[in-house]
TISEBA-837044 format. One line per 4 residues: number of its first residue (from 1); their letters; for each residue x, y, z of C-alpha. Coordinates in steps of 0.02 Angstrom, whole numbers, plus 50000, padded with zeros to 5 digits. Each point is the difference from the previous one (the first is absolute). Layout:
REM residues N
NUM	A	X,Y,Z | ...;
***
This chain:
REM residues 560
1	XXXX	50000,50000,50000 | 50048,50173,49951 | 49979,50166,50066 | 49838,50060,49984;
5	XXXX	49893,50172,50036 | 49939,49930,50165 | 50052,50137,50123 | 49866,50132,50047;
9	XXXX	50117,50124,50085 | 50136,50089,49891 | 50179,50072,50072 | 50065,50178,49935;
13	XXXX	50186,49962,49933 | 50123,50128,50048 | 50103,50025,49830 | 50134,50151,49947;
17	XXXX	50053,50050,49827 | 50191,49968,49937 | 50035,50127,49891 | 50147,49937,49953;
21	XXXX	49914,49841,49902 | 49907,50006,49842 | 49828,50081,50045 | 49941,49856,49892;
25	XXXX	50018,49892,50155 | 49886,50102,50112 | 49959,49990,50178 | 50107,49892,50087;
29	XXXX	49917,49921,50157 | 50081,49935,50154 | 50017,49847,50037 | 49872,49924,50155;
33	XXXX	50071,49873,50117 | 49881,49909,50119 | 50048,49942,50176 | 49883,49848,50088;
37	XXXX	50006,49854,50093 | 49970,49810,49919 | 49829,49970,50047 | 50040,49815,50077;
41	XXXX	49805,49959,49987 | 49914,50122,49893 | 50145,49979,49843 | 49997,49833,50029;
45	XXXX	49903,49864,49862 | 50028,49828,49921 | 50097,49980,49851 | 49879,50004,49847;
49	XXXX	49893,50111,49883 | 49865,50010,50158 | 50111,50122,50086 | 49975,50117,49852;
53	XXXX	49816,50014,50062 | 50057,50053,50187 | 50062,50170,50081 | 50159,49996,50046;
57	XXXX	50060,50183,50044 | 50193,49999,49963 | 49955,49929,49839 | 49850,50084,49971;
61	XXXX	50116,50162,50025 | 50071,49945,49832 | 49840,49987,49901 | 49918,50187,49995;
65	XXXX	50039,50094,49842 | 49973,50153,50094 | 50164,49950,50118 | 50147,49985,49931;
69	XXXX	50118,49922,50106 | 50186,50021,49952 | 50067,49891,50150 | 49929,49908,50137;
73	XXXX	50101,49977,50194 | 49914,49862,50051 | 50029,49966,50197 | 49997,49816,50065;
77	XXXX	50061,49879,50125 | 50114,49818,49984 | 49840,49915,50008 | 49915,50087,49851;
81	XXXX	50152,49987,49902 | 49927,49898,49837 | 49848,50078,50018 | 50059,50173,49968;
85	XXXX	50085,49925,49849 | 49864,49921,49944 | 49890,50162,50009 | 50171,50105,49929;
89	XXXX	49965,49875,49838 | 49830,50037,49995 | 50023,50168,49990 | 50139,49973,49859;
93	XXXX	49876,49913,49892 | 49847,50149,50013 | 50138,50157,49995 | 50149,49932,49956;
97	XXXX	50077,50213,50011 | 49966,49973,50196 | 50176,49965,50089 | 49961,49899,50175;
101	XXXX	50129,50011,50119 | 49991,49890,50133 | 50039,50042,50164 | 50031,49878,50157;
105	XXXX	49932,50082,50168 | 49986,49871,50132 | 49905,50024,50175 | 50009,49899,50127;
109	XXXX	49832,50045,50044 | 49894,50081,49862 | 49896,50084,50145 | 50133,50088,50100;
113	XXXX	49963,50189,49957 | 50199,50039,50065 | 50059,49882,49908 | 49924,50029,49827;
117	XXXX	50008,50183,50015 | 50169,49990,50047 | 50044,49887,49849 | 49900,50101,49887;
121	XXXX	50081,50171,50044 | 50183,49907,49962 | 49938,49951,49832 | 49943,50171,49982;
125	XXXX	50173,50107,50046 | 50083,49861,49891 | 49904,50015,49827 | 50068,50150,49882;
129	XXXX	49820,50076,49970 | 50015,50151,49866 | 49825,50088,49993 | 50077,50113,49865;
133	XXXX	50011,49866,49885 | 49889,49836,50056 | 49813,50016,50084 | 49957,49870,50135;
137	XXXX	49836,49941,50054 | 49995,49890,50167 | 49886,49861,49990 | 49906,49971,50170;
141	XXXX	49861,49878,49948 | 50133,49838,50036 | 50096,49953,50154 | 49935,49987,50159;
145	XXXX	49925,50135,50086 | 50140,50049,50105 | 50109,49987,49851 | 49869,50109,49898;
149	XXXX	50000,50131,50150 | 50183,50028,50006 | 49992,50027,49806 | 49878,50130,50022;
153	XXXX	50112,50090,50165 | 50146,49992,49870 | 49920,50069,49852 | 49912,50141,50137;
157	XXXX	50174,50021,50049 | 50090,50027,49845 | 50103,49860,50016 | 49911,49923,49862;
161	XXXX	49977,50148,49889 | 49868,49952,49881 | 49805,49971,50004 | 49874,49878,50093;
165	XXXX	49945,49872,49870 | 49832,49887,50042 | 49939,49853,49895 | 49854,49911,50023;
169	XXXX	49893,49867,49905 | 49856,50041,49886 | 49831,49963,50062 | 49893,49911,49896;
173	XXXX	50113,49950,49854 | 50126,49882,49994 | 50138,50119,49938 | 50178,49971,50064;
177	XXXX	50088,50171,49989 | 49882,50053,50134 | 49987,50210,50020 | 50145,50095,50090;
181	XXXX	49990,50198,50059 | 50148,50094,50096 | 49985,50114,50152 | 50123,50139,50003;
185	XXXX	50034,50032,50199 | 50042,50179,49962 | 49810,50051,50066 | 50017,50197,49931;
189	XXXX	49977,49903,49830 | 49826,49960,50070 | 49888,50155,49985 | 49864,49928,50121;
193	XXXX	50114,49914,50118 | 50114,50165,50018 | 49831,50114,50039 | 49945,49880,50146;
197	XXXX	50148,50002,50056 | 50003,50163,50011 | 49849,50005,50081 | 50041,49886,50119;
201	XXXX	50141,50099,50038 | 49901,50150,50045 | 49871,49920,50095 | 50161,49955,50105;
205	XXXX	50021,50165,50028 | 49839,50077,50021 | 49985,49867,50116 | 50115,50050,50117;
209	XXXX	49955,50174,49985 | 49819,49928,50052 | 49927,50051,49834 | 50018,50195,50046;
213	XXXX	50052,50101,49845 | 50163,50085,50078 | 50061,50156,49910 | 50178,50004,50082;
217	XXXX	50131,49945,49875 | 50133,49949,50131 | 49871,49912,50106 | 49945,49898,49856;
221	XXXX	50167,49951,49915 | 50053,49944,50205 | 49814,49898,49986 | 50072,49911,49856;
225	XXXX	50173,49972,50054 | 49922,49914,50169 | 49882,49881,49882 | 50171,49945,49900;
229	XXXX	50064,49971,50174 | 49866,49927,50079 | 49978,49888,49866 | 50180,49937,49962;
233	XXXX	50075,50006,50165 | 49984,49913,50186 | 50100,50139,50075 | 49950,50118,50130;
237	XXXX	49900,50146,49940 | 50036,50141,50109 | 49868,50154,50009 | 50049,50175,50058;
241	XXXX	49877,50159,50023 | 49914,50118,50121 | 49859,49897,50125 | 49840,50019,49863;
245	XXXX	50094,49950,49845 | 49917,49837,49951 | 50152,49869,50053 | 49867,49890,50072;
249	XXXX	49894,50016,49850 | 50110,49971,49892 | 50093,49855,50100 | 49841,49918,50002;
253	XXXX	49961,50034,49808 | 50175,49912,49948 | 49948,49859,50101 | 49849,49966,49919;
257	XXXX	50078,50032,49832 | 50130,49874,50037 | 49857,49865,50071 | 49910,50048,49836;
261	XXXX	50136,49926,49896 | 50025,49847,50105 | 50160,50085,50091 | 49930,49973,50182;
265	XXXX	49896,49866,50087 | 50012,50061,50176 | 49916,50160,50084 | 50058,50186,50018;
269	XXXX	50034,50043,50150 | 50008,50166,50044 | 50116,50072,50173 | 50000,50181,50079;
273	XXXX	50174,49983,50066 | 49986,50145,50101 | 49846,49905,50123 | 50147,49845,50043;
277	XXXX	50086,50080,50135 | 50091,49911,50153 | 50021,49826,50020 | 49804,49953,49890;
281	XXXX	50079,50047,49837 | 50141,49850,50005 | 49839,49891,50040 | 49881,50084,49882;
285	XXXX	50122,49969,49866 | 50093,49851,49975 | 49878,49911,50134 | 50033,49909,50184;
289	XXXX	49992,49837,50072 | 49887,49974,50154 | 50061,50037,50166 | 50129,50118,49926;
293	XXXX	49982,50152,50106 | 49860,50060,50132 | 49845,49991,49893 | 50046,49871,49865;
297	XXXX	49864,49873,50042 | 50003,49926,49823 | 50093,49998,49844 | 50007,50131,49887;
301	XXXX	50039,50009,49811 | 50038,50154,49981 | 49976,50125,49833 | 50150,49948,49912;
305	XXXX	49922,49811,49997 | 49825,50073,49964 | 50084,50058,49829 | 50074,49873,49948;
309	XXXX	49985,49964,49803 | 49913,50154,50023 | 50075,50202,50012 | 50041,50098,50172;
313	XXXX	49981,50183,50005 | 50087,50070,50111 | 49932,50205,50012 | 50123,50109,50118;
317	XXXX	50135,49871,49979 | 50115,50134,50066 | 49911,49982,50170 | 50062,49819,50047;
321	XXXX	50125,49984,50114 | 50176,49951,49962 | 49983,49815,50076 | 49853,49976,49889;
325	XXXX	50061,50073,49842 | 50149,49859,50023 | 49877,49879,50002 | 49916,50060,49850;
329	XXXX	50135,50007,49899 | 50052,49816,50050 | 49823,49944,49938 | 50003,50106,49837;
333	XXXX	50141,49910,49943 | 50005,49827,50077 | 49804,50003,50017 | 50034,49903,50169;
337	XXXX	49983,50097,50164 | 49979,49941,50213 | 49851,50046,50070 | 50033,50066,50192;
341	XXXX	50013,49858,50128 | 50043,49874,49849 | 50140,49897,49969 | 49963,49947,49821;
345	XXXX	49988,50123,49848 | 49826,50031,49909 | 50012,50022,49824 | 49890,50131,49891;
349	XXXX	50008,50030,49812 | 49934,50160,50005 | 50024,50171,49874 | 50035,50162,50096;
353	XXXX	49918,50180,49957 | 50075,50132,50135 | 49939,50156,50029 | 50070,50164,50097;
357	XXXX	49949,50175,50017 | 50193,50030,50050 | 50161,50036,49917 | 50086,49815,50030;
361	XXXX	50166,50061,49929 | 49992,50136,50154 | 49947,49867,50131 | 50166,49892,49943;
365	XXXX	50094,50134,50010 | 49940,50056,50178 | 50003,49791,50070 | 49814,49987,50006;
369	XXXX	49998,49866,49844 | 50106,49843,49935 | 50111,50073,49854 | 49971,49791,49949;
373	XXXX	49833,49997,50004 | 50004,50202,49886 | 50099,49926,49894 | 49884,49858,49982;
377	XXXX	49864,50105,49980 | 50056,50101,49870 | 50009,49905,49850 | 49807,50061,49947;
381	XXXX	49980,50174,50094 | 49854,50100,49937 | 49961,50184,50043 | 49826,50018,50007;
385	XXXX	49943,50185,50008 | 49882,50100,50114 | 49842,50054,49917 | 50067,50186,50011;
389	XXXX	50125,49955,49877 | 49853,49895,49887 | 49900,50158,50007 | 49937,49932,49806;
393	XXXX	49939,49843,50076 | 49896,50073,50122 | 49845,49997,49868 | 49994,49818,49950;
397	XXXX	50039,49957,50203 | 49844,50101,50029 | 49907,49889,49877 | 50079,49842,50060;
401	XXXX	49935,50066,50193 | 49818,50028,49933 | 50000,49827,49946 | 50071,49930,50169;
405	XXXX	49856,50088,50076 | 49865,49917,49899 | 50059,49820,50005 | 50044,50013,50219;
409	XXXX	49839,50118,50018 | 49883,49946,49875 | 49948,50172,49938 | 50089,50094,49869;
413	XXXX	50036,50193,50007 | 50063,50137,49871 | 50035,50152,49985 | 49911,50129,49888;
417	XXXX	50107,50113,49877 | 50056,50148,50114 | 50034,49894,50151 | 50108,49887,49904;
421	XXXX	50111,50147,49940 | 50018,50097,50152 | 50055,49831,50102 | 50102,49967,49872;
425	XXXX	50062,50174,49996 | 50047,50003,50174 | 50074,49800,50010 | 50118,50042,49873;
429	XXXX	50061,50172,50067 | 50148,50033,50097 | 49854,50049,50131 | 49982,49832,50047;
433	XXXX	50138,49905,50085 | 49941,49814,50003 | 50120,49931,50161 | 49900,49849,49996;
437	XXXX	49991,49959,49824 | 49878,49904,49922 | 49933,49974,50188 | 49969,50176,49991;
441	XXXX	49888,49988,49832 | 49915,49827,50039 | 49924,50095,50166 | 49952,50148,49900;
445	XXXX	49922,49915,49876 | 49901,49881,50134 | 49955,50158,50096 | 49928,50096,49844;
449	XXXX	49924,49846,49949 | 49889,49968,50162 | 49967,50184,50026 | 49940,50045,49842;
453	XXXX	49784,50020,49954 | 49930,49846,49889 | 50213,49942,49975 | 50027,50162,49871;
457	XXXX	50160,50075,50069 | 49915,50213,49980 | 50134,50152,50033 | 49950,50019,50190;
461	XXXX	50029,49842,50050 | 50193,50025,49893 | 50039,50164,50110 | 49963,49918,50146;
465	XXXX	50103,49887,49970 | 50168,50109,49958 | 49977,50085,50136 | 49984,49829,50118;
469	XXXX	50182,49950,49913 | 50060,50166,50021 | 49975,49999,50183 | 50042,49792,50021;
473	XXXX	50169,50069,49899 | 50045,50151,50101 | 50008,49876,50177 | 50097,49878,49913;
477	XXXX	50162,50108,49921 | 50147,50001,50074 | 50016,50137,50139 | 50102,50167,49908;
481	XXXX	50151,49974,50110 | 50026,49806,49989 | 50013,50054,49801 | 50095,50161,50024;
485	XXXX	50124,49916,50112 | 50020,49864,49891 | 50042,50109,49856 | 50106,50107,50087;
489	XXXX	50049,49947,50180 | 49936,50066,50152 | 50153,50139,50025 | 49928,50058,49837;
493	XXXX	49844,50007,50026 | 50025,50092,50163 | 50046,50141,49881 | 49867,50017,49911;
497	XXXX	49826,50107,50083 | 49842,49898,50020 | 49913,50103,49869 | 50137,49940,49863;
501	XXXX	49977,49838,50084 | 49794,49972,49934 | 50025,50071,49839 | 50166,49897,49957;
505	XXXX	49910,49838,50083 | 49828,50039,49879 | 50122,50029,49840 | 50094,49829,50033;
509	XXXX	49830,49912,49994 | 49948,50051,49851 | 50174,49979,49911 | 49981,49816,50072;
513	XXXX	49816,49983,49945 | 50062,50066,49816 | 50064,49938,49835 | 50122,50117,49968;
517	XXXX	50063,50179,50073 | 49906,50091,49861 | 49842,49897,50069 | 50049,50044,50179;
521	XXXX	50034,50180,49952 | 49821,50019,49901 | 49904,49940,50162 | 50111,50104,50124;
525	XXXX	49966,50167,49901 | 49835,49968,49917 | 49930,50177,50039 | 50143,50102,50002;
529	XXXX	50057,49926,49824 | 49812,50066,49925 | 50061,50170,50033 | 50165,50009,49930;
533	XXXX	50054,50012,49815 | 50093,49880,49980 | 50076,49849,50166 | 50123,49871,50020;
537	XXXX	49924,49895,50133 | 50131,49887,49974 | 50155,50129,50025 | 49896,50101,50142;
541	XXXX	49977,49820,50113 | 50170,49967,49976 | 50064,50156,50059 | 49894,49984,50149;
545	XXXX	50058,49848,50047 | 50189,50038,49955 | 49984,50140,50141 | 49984,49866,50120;
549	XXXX	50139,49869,49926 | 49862,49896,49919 | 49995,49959,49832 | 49859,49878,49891;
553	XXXX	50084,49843,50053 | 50045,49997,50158 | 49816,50047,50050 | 49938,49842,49864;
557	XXXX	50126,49893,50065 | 49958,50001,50162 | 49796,49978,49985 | 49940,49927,50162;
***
């Protein structure tokens, strides 16, 4: 039997024009090389014109007019020996322009995924493959599956650097070419493919944003740094930013993104480091054994076991004591701790989220945390901003807020037109100073929500409520000299007359509720500025604070 026009699926040829040959020859195509294993069951047949009638994929490889195959490395152990030159004669009578090379690969056992992939990647490094000049198609429909796998991890790799080929029998005629198709594993080829993932990608995201629409460009390209992270790595994850800032949200979202995906089985649990004080946070952590200390009448696990398999968040990390955060370094990277009052280790596979509203690099410096456990710590480090500095966020937070409301409440409440902009107005102006964050917004929004006629958020009910945050704000500031005498040291501040004192305390809280000094300076001088001709707001607020050895900075830097 010949070739014949059997195949449904067609292959592109690459091909390249040498225009130093007559053009008379044309297109010259490269030549296509096909790597697969002897099929020790399926290639098999008796002797006679009946196996003409019968599939056999290596030699049905040989048999589609569409498919030219140029030469043939066909894989095979000792035992298959005269089969796979019975099949390489086969395939010399129906294409006789098909070289077969045999190949002897031997496994001790065929089903030893180490093993074969091991052997396979050898005979990879050691054939000269030349994609400039030969195309190679990897046939995966022979072998056993673990052999088939590794062929597919290979060609995924690159260390095979050619195309997926599939054959498979006809249905419903006897035809013994079969059909064939090739999958190319670079996926951007695939238009459909590339678009969900895409999709997928952003879901991801959004995900961990919890669906909220965030404006902030830094805040979003650190969202989608944490769901590479979060996704490829078993590392710590440590969160930094002000008390407010979403690091439990958010520790809490990447957990559930990572159980999504089948990354976790275990639970989050979830540790304010800053309530284990004394001799209960040893026991509250890593557990105790009964009879351990005063109190101890039974065993107790302790957090670390309760997430094991699972993730441990531990908010306020810098808070622990330094006996403790030994411990919990020990048990991040041996996963084995001993609970108090124990003399044999518990174990706990557990992934660590830690949070702190403090400067840990500071609190190494000073003694008050393990430069180990820092160091640690600080592979992932993530800065996530106050919502003074997401001032552009605050809109789609006060959506995502509304909708809190509703689905904990049961009733849904909005704002008409005018009370919507002058909120917004007033959220997003260096007016408001936001020291708790998104704490701050999620109790306006609950308090507007309960207080307002028929759940329609009117203007009333909006100026009452500036003027409750403006007075909650005003008891919770700093006191003027704690910042004064931070800035400039009490012998300097001794100097200065308690009148200067308000007015420099009031202009260093709006510099640190603004953007920029231009911002700051616009605020500070927003009715004197009307009358002049022309103002530098900028170059006037610097001035003012240069009088006093201040400058931008040093006031930013220093933002309580």
């Amino acid at each position: 039997m010949k070739r014949g026009d059997t195949g449904r699926h067609h292959i592109i040829r690459s091909f390249s024009i040498d225009v130093d040959q007559d053009l008379s020859y044309g297109i010259v195509m490269k030549p296509l090389t096909v790597i697969g294993f002897l099929g020790s069951t399926l290639d098999a047949s008796k002797f006679g014109p009946s196996r003409w009638s019968k599939w056999r994929p290596t030699v049905g490889l040989a048999m589609h007019e569409d498919l030219r195959v140029d030469r043939l490395i066909l894989l095979h152990g000792t035992p298959h020996r005269r089969l796979a030159e019975y099949v390489a004669e086969d395939i010399g009578s129906v294409s006789p322009e098909t070289h077969v090379d045999l190949r002897l690969l031997d496994f001790r056992d065929p089903w030893d995924f180490e093993e074969v992939y091991g052997k396979l990647l050898d005979f990879a490094r050691a054939e000269p493959f030349d994609p400039d000049t030969e195309d190679y198609l990897i046939h995966i429909t022979t072998g056993t599956h673990v052999a088939q796998i590794c062929l597919f991890l290979l060609t995924e790799a690159r260390y095979l650097p050619g195309r997926l080929l599939q054959t498979q029998p006809e249905r419903g005629t006897p035809n013994p070419a079969g059909t064939w198709n090739t999958i190319d594993l670079d996926l951007s080829r695939y238009d459909s493919i590339a678009t969900r993932f895409a999709v997928a990608s952003a879901e991801s995201t959004s995900f961990l944003k919890s669906g909220i629409d965030t404006r902030n460009v830094a805040f979003n390209r650190m969202i989608d740094e944490i769901e590479k992270v979060a996704l490829r790595s078993k590392a710590p994850i440590l969160l930094m930013g002000p008390t407010g800032a979403g690091k439990s949200l958010l520790a809490r979202r990447i957990y559930e993104l990572k159980k999504l995906k089948h990354q976790v089985a275990g639970s989050f649990v979830e540790v304010n480091c800053a309530t284990l004080k004394g001799d209960g946070a040893m026991s509250a952590l890593f557990g105790h054994r009964k009879g351990a200390f005063t109190g101890a009448v039974a065993d107790r696990p302790g957090l670390l076991r309760a997430a094991d398999k699972g993730m441990l968040f531990l908010d306020e990390i810098g808070e622990l004591g330094l006996d403790e955060q030994a411990m919990i370094l020990r048990a991040i990277e041996d996963k084995r701790f001993l609970p108090v009052g124990a003399d044999k280790e518990a174990a706990s596979d557990f992934q660590l989220i830690a949070g702190t509203n403090r400067d840990l690099g500071e609190a190494v410096a000073s003694g008050a945390f393990r430069d180990d456990l820092y160091a640690r710590l600080n592979l992932w480090t993530f800065h996530l901003p106050g919502l003074a500095d997401r001032r552009e966020d605050i809109e789609p937070n006060l959506d995502y807020e509304l909708d809190r409301f509703a689905e904990r409440e049961g009733d849904r409440a909005s704002f008409n037109k005018e009370a919507r902009q002058r909120y917004v107005a007033f959220a997003t102006g260096p007016g408001a100073a936001w020291p708790g964050n998104f704490r701050d917004l999620a109790a306006s929004v609950t308090r507007m929500a309960t207080l307002s006629p028929k759940g329609r958020i009117d203007l009333e009910c909006v100026n009452a409520e500036i003027a409750r945050l403006q007075r909650l704000w005003s008891g919770q500031c700093d006191q003027g000299d704690d910042i004064l005498a931070r800035l400039l040291g009490r012998e300097a501040l001794e100097a200065i007359d308690p009148f200067d004192r308000v007015q420099l305390v009031e202009t260093i809280r709006v510099c640190r509720r603004s953007r920029s000094l231009s911002e700051a300076g616009r605020a500070l001088f927003t009715a004197s500025r009307a009358r002049r001709s022309s103002a530098n707001d900028a170059d006037r607020l610097r001035k003012y604070l240069a009088r006093f050895g201040l400058d931008w900075a040093s006031i930013t830097d220093d933002r309580a």
